[in-house]
C-alpha positions in Angstrom: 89.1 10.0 13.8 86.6 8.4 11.2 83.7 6.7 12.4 83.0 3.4 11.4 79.8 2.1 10.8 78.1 -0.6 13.1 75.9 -1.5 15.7 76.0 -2.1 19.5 75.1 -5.2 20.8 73.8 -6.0 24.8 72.6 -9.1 26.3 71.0 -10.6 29.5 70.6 -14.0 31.1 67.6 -15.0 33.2 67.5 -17.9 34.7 64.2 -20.3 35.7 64.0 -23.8 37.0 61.1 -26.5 35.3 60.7 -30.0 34.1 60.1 -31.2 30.6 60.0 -34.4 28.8 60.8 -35.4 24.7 58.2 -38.6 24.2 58.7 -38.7 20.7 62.5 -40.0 21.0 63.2 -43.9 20.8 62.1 -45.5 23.7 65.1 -45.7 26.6 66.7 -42.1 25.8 66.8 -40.6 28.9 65.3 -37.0 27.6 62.1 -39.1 27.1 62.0 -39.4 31.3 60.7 -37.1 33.0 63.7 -34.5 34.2 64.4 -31.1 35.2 67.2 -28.6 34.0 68.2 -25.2 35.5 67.6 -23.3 32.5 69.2 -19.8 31.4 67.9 -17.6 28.9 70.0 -15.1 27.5 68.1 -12.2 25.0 70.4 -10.4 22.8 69.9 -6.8 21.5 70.9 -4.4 19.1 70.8 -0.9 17.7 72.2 1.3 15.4 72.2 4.2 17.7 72.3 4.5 21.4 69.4 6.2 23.6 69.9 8.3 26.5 73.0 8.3 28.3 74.3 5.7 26.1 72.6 2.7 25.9 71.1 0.3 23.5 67.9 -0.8 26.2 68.3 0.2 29.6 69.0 -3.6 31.7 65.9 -2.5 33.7 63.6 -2.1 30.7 63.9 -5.6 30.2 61.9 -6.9 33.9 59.1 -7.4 31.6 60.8 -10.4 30.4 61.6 -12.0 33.6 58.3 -11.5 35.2 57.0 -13.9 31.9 59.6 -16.3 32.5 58.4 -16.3 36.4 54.9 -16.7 35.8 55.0 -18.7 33.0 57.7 -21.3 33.2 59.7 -21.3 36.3 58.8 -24.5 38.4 56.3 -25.7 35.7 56.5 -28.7 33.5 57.0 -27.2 30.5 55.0 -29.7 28.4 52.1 -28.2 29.7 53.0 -24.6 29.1 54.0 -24.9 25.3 52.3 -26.2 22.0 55.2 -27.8 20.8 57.8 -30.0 22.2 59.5 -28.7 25.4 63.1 -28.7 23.3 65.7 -25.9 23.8 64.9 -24.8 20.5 61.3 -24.7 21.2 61.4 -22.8 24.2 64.1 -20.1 22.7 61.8 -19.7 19.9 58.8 -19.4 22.2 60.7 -16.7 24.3 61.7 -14.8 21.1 58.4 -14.2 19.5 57.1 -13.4 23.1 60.1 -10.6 23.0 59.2 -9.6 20.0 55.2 -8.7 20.6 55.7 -8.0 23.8 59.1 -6.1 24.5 60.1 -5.0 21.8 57.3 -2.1 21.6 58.5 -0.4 24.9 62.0 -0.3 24.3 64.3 1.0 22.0 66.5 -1.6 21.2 65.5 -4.6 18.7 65.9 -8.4 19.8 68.2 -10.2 17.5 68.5 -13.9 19.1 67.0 -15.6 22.0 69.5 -18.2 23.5 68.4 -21.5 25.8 70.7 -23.4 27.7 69.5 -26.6 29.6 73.1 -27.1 31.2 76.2 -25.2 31.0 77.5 -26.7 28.1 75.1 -26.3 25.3 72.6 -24.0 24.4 70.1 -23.5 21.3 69.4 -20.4 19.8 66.5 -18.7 17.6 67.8 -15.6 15.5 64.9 -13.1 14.5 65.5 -12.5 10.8 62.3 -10.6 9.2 60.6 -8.1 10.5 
C-alpha cells in the first residue's frame, strides 16, 4: 500500500472553574455582571511523525499544562489574572502562547489551536500560525 502524506492530530480538555466580568459592553448585558462559567480548555496537537510507541505527545506530558491552569485560574476572577479582557478569546489566546513557551519545549509534538469554552455550546479558539 502507498503511504499518504499527513499528520496526526491529538487533543485534551482541562477543565477549571472562575469568575470574570466584560465592563466594556453596554450597560445591562448580563456578561458585564459579575458571573462564573465552568470552563474547558481543550489544546490540540500535531506532528508529522510519531515518537515512541506511537504517539504524537504522550497525554501525561501534558500535566504541565494543568498544573498552570490550577494555579493560575481555577477559582480566581479572571480579571485579575489577565491583561486583557477575561473573553474566551482572550483566555484561549493567553493559554496558547503559555503552551507555546512553556510546553512546547519538553515535548515532541507542536500546539496548533487552543480551544475555550464558557458553556457547552460555544467555544473560541486561537490557532498558532507562525513560528
Amino acid at each position: 500500500m502507498t503511504a499518504v502524506q499527513g499528520q496526526h492530530t491529538i487533543a485534551k480538555c482541562f477543565t477549571f472553574e472562575a469568575s470574570h466580568r466584560l465592563p466594556d459592553l453596554p450597560e445591562g448585558h448580563k456578561c458585564a455582571r459579575l458571573h462564573g462559567h465552568s470552563w474547558t480548555v481543550e489544546v490540540i496537537l500535531t506532528a508529522d511523525e510519531l515518537t515512541g510507541p506511537g504517539f504524537v505527545t504522550d497525554f501525561g506530558d501534558l500535566k504541565p499544562l494543568k498544573h498552570y491552569i490550577d494555579e493560575h485560574l481555577d477559582h480566581r476572577h479572571l480579571n485579575d489574572v489577565l491583561d486583557v479582557p477575561p473573553t474566551s478569546e482572550n483566555v484561549a489566546a493567553h493559554l496558547a502562547a503559555w503552551c507555546v513557551a512553556y510546553l512546547e519545549p519538553v515535548i515532541p509534538g507542536r500546539v496548533v489551536a487552543v480551544r475555550v469554552s464558557e458553556t457547552r455550546t460555544t467555544w473560541a479558539e486561537y490557532r498558532v500560525v507562525d513560528r
